[in-house]
Residue frames as a rotation matrix with the C-alpha (Angstrom) as fourth column:
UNK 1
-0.993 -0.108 0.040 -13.17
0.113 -0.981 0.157 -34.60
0.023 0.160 0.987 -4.80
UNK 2
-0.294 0.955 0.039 -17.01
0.151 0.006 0.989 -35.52
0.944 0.297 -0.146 -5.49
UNK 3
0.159 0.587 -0.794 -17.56
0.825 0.362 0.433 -35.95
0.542 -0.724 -0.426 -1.80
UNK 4
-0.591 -0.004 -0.807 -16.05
0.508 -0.778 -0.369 -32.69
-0.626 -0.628 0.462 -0.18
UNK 5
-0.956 0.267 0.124 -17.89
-0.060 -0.589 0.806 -31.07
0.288 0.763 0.579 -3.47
UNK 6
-0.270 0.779 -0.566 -20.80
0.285 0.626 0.726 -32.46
0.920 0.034 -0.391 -2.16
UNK 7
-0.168 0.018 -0.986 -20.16
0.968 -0.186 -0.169 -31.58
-0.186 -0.982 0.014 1.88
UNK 8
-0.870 -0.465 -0.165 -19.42
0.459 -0.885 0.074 -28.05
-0.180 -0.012 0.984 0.65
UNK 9
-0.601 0.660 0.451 -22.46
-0.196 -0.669 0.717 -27.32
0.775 0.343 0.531 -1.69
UNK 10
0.233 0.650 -0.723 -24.47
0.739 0.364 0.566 -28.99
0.632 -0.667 -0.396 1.59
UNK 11
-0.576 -0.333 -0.746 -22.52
0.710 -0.656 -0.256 -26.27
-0.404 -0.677 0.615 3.54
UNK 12
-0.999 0.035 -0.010 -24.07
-0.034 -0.791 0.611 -23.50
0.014 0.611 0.792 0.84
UNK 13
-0.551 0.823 0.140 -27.57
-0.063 -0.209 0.976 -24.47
0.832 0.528 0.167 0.84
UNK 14
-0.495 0.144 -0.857 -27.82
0.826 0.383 -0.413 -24.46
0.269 -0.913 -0.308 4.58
UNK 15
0.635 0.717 0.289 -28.78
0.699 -0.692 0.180 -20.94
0.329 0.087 -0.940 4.38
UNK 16
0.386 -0.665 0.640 -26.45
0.186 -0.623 -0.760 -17.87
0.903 0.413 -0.117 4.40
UNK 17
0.737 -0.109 0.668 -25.96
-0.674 -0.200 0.711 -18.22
0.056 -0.974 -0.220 8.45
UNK 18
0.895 -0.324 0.306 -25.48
0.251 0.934 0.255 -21.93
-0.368 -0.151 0.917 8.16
UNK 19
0.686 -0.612 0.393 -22.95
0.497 -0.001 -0.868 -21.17
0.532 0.791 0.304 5.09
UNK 20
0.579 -0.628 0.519 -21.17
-0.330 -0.764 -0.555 -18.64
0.745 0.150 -0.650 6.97
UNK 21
0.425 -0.219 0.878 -21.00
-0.858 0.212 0.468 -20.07
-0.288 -0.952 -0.098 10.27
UNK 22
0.642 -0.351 0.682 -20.01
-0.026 0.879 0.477 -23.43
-0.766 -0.324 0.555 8.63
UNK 23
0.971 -0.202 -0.129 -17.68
-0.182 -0.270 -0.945 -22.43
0.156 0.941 -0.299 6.41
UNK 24
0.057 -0.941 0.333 -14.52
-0.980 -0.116 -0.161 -23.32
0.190 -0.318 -0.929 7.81
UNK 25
0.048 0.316 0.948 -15.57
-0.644 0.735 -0.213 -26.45
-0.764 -0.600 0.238 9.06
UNK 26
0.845 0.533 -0.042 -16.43
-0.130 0.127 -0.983 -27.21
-0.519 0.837 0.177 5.35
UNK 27
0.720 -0.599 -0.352 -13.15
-0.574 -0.227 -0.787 -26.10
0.391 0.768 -0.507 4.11
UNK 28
-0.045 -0.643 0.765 -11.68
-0.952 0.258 0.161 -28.47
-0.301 -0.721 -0.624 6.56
UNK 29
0.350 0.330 0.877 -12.95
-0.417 0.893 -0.169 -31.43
-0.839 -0.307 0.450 5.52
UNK 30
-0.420 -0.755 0.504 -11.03
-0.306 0.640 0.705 -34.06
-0.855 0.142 -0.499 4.05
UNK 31
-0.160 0.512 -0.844 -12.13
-0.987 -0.070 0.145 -35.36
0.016 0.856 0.516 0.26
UNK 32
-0.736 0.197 -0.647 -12.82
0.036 0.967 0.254 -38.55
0.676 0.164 -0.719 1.99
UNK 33
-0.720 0.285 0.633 -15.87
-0.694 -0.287 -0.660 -38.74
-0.006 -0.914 0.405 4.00
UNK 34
-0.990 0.140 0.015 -17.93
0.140 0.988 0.057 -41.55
-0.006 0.059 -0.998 4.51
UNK 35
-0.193 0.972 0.137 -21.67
0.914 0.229 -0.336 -41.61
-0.357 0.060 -0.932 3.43
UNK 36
0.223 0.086 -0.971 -21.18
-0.251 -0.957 -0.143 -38.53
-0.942 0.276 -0.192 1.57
UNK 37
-0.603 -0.543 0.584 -20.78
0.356 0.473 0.806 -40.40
-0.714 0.694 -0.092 -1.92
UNK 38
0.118 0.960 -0.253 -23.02
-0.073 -0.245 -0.967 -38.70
-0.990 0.133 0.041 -4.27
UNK 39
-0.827 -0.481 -0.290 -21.43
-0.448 0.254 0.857 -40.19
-0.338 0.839 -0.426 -7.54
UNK 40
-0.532 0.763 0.367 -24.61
0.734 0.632 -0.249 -41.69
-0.422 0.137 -0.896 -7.94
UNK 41
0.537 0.839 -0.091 -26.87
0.779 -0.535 -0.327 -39.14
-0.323 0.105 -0.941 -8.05
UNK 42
-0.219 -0.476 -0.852 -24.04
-0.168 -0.842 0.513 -36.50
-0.961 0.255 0.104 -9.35
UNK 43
-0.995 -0.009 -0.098 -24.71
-0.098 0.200 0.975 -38.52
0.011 0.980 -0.200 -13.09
UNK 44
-0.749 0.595 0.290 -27.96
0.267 0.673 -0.690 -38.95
-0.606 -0.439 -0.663 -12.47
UNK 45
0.423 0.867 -0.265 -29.55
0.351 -0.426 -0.834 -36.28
-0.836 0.260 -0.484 -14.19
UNK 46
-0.652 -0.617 0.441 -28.32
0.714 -0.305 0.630 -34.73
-0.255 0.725 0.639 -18.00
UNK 47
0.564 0.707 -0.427 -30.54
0.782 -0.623 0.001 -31.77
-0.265 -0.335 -0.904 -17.58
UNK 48
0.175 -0.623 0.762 -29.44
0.298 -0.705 -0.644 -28.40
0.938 0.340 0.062 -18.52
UNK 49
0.742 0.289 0.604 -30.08
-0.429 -0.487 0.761 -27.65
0.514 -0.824 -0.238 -15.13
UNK 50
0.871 -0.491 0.021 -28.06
0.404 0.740 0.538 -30.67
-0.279 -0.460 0.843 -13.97
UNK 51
0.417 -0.725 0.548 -25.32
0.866 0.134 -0.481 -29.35
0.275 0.676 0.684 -16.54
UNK 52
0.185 -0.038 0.982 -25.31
-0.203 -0.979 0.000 -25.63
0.962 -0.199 -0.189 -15.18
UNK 53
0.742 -0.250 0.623 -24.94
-0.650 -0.495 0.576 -26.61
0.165 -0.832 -0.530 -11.41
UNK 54
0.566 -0.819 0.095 -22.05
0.824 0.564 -0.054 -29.36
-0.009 0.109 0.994 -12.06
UNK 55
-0.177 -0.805 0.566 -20.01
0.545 -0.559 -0.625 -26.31
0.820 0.198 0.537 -13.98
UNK 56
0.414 0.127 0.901 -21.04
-0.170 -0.962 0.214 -24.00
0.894 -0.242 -0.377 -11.00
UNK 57
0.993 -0.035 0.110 -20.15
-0.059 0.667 0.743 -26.41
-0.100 -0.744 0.660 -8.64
UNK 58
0.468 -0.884 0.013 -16.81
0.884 0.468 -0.011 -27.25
0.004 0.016 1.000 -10.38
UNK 59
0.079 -0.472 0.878 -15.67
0.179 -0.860 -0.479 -23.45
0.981 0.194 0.017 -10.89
UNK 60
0.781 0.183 0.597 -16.52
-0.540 -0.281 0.793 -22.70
0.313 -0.942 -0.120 -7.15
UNK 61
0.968 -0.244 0.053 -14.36
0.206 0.902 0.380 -25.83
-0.141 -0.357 0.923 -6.37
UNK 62
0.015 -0.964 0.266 -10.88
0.948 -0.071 -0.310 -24.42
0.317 0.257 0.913 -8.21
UNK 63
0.185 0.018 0.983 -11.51
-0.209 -0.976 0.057 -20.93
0.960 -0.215 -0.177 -7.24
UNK 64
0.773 0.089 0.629 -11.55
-0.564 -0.360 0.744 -21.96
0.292 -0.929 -0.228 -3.60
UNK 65
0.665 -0.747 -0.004 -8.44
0.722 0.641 0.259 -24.28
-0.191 -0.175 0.966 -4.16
UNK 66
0.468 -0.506 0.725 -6.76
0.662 -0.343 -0.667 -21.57
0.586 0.792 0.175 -5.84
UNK 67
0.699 0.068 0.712 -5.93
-0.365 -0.821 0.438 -19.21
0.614 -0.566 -0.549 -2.92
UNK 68
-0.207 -0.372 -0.905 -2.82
0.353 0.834 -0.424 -20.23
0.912 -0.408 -0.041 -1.13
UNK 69
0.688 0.527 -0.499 -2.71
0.492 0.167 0.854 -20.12
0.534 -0.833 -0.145 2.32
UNK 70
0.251 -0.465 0.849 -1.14
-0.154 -0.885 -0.439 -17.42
0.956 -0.021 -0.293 4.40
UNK 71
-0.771 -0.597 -0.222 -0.90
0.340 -0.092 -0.936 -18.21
0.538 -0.797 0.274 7.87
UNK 72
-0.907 0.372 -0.198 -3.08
-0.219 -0.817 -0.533 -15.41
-0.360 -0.440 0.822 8.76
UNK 73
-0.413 0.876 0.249 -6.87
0.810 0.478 -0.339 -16.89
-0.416 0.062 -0.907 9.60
UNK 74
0.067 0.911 -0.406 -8.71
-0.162 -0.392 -0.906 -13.44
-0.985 0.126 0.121 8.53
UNK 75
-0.105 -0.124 -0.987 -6.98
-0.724 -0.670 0.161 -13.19
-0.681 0.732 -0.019 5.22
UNK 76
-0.865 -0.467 0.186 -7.35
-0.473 0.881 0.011 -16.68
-0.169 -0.078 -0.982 4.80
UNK 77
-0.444 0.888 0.119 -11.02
0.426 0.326 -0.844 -17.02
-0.789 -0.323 -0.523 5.94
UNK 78
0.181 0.433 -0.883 -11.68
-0.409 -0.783 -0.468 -13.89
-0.894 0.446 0.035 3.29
UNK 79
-0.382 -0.518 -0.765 -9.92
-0.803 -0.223 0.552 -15.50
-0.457 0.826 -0.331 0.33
UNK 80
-0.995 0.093 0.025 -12.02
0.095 0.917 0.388 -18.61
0.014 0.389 -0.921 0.55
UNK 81
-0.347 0.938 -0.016 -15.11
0.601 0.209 -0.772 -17.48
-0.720 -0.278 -0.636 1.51
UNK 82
-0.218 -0.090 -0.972 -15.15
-0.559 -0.805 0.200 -15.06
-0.800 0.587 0.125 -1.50
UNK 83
-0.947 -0.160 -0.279 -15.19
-0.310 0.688 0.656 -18.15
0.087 0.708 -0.701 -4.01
UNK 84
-0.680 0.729 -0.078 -17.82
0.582 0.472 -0.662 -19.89
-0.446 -0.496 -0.745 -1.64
UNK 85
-0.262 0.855 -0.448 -20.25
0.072 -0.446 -0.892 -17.28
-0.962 -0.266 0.055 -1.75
UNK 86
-0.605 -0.180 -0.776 -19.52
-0.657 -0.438 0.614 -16.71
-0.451 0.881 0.146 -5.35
UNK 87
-0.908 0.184 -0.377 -20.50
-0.057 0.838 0.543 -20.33
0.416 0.515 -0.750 -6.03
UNK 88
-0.470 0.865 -0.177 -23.76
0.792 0.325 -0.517 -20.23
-0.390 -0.383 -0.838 -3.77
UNK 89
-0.245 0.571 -0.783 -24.60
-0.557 -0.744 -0.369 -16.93
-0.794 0.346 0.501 -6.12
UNK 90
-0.723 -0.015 -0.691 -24.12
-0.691 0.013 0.723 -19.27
-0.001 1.000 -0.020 -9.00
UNK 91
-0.915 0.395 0.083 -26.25
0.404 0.896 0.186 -21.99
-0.001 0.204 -0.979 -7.95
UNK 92
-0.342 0.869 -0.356 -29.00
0.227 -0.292 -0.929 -19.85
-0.912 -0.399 -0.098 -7.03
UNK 93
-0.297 0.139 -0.945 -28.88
-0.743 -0.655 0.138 -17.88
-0.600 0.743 0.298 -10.21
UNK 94
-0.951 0.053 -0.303 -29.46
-0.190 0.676 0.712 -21.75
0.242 0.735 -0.633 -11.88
UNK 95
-0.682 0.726 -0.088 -32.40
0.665 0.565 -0.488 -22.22
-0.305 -0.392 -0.868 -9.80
UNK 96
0.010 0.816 -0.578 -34.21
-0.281 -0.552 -0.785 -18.66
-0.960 0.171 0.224 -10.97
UNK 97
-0.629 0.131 -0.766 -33.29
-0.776 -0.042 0.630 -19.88
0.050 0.991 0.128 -14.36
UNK 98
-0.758 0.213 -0.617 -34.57
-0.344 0.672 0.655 -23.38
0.554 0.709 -0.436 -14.32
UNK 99
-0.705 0.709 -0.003 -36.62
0.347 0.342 -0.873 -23.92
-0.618 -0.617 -0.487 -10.56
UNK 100
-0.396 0.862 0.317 -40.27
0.386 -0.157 0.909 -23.91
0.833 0.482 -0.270 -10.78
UNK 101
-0.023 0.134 -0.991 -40.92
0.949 0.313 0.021 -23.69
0.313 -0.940 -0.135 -6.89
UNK 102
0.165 0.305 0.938 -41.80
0.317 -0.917 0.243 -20.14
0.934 0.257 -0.248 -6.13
UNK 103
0.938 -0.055 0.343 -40.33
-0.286 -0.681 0.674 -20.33
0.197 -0.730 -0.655 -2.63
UNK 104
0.261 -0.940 0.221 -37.25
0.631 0.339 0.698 -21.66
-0.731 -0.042 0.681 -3.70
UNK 105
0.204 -0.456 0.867 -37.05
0.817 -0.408 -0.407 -18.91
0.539 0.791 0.289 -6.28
UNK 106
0.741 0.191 0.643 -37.48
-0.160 -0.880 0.446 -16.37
0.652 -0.434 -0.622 -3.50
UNK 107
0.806 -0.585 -0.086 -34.90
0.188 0.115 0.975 -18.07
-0.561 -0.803 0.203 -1.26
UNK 108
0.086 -0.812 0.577 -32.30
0.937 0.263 0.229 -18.29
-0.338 0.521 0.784 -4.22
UNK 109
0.185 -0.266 0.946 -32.60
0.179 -0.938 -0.298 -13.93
0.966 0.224 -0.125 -4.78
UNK 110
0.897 -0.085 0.434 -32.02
-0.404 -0.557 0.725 -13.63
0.180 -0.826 -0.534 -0.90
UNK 111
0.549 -0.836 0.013 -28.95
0.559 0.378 0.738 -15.81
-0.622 -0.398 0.674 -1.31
UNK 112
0.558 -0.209 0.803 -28.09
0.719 -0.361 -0.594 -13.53
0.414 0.909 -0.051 -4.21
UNK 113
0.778 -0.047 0.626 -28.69
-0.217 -0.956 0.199 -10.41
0.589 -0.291 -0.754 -2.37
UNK 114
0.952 -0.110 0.285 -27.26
-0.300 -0.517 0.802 -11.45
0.059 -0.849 -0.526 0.53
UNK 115
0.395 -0.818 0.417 -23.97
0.849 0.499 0.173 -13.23
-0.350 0.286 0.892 -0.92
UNK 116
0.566 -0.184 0.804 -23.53
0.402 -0.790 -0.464 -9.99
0.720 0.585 -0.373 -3.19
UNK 117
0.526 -0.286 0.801 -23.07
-0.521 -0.853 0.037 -7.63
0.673 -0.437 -0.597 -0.14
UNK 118
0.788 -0.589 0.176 -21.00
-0.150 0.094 0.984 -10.14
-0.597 -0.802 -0.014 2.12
UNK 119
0.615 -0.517 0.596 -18.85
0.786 0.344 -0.513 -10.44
0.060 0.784 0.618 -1.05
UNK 120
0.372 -0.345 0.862 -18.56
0.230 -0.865 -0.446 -6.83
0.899 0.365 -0.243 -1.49
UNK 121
0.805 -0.517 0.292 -17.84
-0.513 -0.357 0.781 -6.05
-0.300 -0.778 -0.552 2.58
UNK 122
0.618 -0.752 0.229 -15.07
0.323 0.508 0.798 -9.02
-0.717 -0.419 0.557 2.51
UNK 123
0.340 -0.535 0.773 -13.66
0.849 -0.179 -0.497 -7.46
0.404 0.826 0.393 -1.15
UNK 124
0.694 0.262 0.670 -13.69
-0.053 -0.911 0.410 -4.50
0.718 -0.320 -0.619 0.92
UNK 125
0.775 -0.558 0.296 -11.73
-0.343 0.022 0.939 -5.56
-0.530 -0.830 -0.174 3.88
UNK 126
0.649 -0.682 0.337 -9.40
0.662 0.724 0.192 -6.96
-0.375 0.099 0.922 1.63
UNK 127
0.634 0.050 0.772 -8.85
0.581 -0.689 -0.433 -3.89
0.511 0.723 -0.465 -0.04
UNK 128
0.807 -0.045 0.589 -8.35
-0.331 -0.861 0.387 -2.05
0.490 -0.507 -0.709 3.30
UNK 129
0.793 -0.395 0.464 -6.12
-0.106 0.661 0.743 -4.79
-0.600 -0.638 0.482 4.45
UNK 130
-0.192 -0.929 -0.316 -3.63
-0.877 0.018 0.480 -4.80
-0.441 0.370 -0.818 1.47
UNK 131
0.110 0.049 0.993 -5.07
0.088 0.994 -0.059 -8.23
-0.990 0.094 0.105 0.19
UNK 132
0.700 0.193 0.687 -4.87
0.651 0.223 -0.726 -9.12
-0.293 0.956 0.030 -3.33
């Protein structure tokens, strides 16, 4: 689980293209992948910081298991990528709390913003679509 947890948040901090455009790809991948161990460096740190993107990490992780699968790729694509984004609001939101890096605090409110409003369109289409 550590390693697709790992591919995924690597999918999330690609930047909100990367994230979208590889999202699927991401959600494909298998919880075995070679050279993607990060059990090391997942304990590495006991930071609050460290402690705050684990739990964001792991919530993001059951939320996007939690959706079954339908058949149907949009309604599909929408019910996971809804979690995703959720979780790349939460990590940011750890970095304005704890970064120091003043252009990593500025990248981590444009993933806010710009997670917020692809949330709200895709809550939207679901809406219009009958989802949920």
């Amino acid at each position: 689980m550590k390693n697709l947890h790992a591919f995924r948040a690597l999918c999330l901090f690609g930047g909100v293209a990367f994230a979208v455009a590889a999202a699927p790809v991401c959600a494909q991948q298998s919880a075995s992948m070679p050279g993607m161990d990060m059990s090391a460096s997942a304990d590495a740190g006991s930071s609050a910081s460290t402690q705050a993107f684990k739990d964001a990490d792991e919530k993001m992780m059951q939320d996007m298991e939690s959706p079954a699968y339908t058949g149907d790729a949009d309604k599909d694509f929408v019910a996971h990528m809804i979690p995703h984004h959720q979780g790349a609001v939460a990590m940011a939101q750890v970095e304005l709390k704890y970064g120091k890096d003043p252009e990593l605090k500025r990248l981590a409110r444009n993933i806010i913003k710009a997670q917020h409003e692809e949330i709200g369109f895709m809550q939207r289409w679901q809406a219009k679509h009958g989802v949920k």
